[in-house]
LUMTINU-392051 format. One record per residue (C-alpha): z, x, y. Coordinates in steps of 0.25 Angstrom, whole numbers, plus 5000, padded with zeros to 4 digits. Layout:
ZXY;...
//
This chain:
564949174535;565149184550;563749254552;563249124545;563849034553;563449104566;562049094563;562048944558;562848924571;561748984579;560648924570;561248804574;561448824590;560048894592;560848994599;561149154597;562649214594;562649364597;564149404594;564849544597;566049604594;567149674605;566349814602;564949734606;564349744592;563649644588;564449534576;563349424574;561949404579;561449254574;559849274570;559449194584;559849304593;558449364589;557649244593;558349294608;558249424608;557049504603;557949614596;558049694581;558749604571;559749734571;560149734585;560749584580;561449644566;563149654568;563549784574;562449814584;562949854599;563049734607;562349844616;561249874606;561249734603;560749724619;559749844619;559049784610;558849654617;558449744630;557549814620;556749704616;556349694629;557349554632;558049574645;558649434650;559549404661;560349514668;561849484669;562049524684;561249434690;560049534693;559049444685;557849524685;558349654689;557649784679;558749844670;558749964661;559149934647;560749994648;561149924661;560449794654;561349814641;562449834649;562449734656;562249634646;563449694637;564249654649;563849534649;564449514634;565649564638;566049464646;566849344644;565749254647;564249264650;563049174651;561549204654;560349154653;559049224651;557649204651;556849284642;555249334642;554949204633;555449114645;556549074634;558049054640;559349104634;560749104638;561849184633;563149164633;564049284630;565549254629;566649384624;567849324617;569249384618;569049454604;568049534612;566849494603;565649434610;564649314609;563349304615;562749154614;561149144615;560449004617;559048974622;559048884634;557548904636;557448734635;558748714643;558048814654;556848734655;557548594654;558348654667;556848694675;556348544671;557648494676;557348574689;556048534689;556248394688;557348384699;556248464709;555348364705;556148234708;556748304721;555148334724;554848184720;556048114729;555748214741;554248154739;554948014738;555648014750;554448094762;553547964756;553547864768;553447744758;554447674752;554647714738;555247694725;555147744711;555647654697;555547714683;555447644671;556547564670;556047514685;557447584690;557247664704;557147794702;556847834717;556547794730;556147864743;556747874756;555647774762;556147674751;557647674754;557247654769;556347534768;557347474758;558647504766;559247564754;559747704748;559047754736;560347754731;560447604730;559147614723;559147714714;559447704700;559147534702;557947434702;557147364711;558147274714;559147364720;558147394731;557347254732;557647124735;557747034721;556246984721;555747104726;556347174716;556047084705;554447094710;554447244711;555147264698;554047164690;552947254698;553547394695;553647344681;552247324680;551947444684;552747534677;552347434663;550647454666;550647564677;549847484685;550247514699;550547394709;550647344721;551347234728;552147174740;553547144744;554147094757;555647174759;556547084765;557547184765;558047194782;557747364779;556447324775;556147224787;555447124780;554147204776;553147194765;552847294757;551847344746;552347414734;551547484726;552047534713;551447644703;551947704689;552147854686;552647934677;552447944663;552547864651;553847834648;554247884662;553547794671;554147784685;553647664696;553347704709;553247604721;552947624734;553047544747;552147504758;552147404770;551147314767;550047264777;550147124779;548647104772;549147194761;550347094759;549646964759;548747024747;549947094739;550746974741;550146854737;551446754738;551346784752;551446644760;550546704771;549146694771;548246804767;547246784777;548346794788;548946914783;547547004782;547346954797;548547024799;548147144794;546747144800;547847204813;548247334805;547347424803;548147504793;547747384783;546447414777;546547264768;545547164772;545947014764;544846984754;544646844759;543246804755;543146924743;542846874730;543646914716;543246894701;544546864695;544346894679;545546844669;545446764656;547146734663;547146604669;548546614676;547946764681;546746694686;547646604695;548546694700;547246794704;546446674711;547846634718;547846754724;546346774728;546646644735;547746704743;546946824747;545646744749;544746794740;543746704732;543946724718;543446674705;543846704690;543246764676;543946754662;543146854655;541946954656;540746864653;541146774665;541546904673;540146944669;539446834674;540446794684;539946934694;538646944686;538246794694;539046834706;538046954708;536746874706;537246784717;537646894726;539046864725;539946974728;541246984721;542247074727;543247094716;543747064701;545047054698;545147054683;546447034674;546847164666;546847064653;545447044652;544447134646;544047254650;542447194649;542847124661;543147264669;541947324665;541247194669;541847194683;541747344684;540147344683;539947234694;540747334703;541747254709;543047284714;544047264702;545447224702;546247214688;547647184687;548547114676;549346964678;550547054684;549847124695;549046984699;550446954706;550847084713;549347154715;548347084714;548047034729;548247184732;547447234724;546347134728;546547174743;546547324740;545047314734;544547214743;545047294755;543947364760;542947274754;541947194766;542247064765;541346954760;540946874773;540346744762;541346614761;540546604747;540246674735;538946654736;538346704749;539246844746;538446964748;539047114743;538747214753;537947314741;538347434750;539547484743;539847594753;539647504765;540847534773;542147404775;542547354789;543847414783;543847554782;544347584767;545547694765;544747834760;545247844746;545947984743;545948014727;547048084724;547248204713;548448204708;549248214693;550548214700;551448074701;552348104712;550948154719;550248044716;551247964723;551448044735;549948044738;549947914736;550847894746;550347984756;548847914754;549447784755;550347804769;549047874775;548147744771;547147804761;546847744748;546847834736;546747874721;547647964711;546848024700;548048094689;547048214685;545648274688;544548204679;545248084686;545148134699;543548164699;543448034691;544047944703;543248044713;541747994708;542047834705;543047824718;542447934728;543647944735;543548004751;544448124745;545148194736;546748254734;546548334724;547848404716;547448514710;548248514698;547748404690;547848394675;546348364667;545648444677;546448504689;546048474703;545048584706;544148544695;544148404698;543648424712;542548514705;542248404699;542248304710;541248404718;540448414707;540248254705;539848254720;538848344722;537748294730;538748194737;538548184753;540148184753;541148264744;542448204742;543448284749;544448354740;545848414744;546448494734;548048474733;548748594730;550248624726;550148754735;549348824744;548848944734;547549004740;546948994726;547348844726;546548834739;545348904735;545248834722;545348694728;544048724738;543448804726;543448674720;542748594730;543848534737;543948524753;545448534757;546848574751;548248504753;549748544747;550648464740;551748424744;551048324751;551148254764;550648124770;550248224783;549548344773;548848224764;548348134778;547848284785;546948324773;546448184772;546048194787;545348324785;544448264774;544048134776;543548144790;542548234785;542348144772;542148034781;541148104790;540248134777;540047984772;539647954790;538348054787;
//
């Protein structure tokens, strides 16, 4: 009856009972302790040696954990029973033990006053690897807020409930506040009521579509001494475990007239300022012309409101015939139209229509037209030459695509990389050095963006999922063969393994860099690259 209950209990428990008597022979072994230890069914019958019981164990080739603390050390089979038997004797003793399967078991031997014995065998296999994610998490979000708080830009990170989850050093000294008084809070616990009730709509939005976004705030904090600045905001994370990440930037005065449309001050006056500062690469897009292309009559005059405001010339579409015939006219008359903004609503024939007439395209949906659409307007137009006409119809397109702009475009860097925490960190490294940039997530993407964007070079991660990094720059020298001018391709690398090394410049490409990255690593291999690019397109 007892026997029975012993092994129900340890049916129950998932765990082993070994129990010995005050002479070490063995009273009860429940049917688990097999499923442990690798040994005959009659070492485990009542009556056997404890010491027997054990030479069996050593027998079977299973060793364990040592008792002394000389984990590892080589033992013969007698000092190995040994010191296992006194281990049962005393009052209390616990170990854990790794076998050759990787599988984890602790036991816990405890000898009563009677003098009988109980050993206690449980797999903690599961536990142990909860443990090593535990650790592995808490490196991970120590890696992330060191990489937080050595970025020079404001920062600061919501999840899905739009709480603050983090915030950088940069953050708490352009607010004038401790991450303390943030933490755990809203928006409104770091913003001023109308700021905070604007950022919260806009992060919203993006954590609902995932479409990043980009707008301006002027901080009248006395910390903050009155600047504007542009926030720009990105989701990441998974489904279900979204996070929003937003990042400051002091916005240039020509940069604020387009983001902030409310603004009293006139747009002209503001690009004038910003012809002085030649960190601004924005020229206004007075006298560019725009195809607006909505069926929405409150979107259409909202969006003509603002072309107004940034002086452009615009007209608008309600659906694909008249888009069709609107350009197809526009072309005949040797009109040039600079760009369509088209309203996510309408149908996807009209994409395809503006897409083959290879203008500039905007789309954006009714809650973007208020927080992005003038900077996004700028952002494609900038670079563009100017139209010199007063009129549409005296407007002649320059035909050559590649002639070069009175303003000299950013090189665009096309970044490589599956990481998020990566992503952002080049990001932000690209964006304080003043290059414009693309993330591709995996390596088909990669070589996809490198043919339709040819970007001026490429960071490449090695370790990309679809095809790894090597291959896709395979690929990429394989789509440019014949061309006068590779792309430059620098392989990123975890560490600096000689084999890593070889392999990168195997696969065609030109330079190596290590992660973790810096702004100063990042702007030196740069430098080394793009000179010589440049070179190349003088020839």
């Amino acid at each position: 009856m007892q026997t029975t209950m012993l092994d129900a209990v340890s049916e129950v428990l998932a765990v082993a009972f070994v129990v010995y008597d005050r002479n070490d022979e063995l009273i009860y072994a429940s049917r688990l302790v097999a499923s442990y230890f690798p040994v005959p069914p009659q070492f485990l019958t009542p009556g056997t040696r404890l010491r027997d019981y054990l030479g069996a164990i050593y027998d079977a080739g299973w060793r364990g954990a040592t008792m002394g603390g000389k984990e590892g050390a080589v033992q013969g089979r007698d000092e190995w029973v040994a010191e296992h038997i006194s281990a049962h004797w005393r009052e209390r003793s616990e170990v854990q033990q790794c076998d050759q399967q990787n599988r984890w078991t602790k036991l816990s031997k405890r000898r009563l006053p009677s003098g009988h014995g109980i050993c206690v065998i449980t797999d903690i296999t599961e536990q142990k690897k909860r443990e090593e994610q535990w650790r592995a998490d808490m490196e991970r979000v120590q890696l992330t807020e060191e990489i937080l708080d050595n970025l020079p830009q404001p920062v600061f990170v919501q999840d899905r409930n739009l709480g603050m989850v983090a915030v950088n050093k940069a953050f708490c000294a352009t607010m004038g506040i401790s991450a303390e008084s943030v933490l755990g809070g809203t928006l409104a616990s770091a913003f001023a009521d109308e700021i905070g009730a604007q950022l919260t709509a806009v992060t919203r939005h993006v954590l609902e579509t995932g479409t990043p976004s980009t707008t301006a705030v002027e901080l009248s904090d006395a910390a903050a001494d009155d600047r504007r600045m542009t926030l720009r905001s990105l989701r990441v994370g998974k489904p279900g475990r979204y996070f929003i990440v937003t990042t400051f930037a002091v916005a240039g005065e020509a940069e604020v007239a387009a983001i902030t449309c409310t603004s009293p001050v006139e747009v002209t006056a503001m690009a004038s300022k910003a012809g002085a500062d030649d960190r601004e690469h924005h020229a206004a897009p007075i006298g560019r012309k725009a195809l607006l292309v909505t069926a929405d009559t409150e979107f259409e005059a909202k969006s003509l409101k603002i072309f107004q405001r940034l002086g452009l010339e615009a007209c608008c579409v309600r659906n694909a015939a008249e888009q069709e015939a609107f350009l197809s006219v526009a072309r005949s008359v040797s009109v040039a139209v600079d760009l369509i903004v088209l309203d996510t609503q309408m149908d996807v024939q009209c994409l395809e229509v503006a897409e083959s007439y290879g203008i500039a395209i905007v789309t954006l949906d009714g809650f973007q037209l208020d927080t992005e659409l003038a900077f996004l307007v700028m952002e494609k137009l900038a670079g563009q030459q100017p139209s010199r006409a007063a009129d549409w119809e005296i407007t002649v397109r320059d035909t050559e695509r590649n002639a070069p702009s009175q303003i000299a475009a950013a090189p665009l860097v096309l970044v490589a990389e599956d990481n998020d925490i990566n992503q952002i960190v080049f990001s932000q490294i690209l964006e304080g050095l003043g290059y414009a940039y693309r993330i591709a997530a995996n390596g088909e993407e990669v070589v996809q963006l490198c043919y339709e964007l040819r970007p001026d070079i490429v960071l490449m991660d090695v370790t990309l999922p679809v095809i790894n990094g090597f291959e896709a720059c395979r690929r990429i020298r394989e789509m440019e063969q014949g061309a006068r001018r590779p792309t430059p391709v620098i392989g990123v690398l975890v560490q600096a393994f000689e084999r890593d090394r070889e392999e990168c410049f195997a696969a065609g490409m030109n330079d190596v860099i290590l992660k973790p990255l810096s702004p100063d690593a990042v702007e030196a291999v740069l430098a080394r690259a793009l000179p010589a690019q440049k070179g190349a397109i003088a020839v």
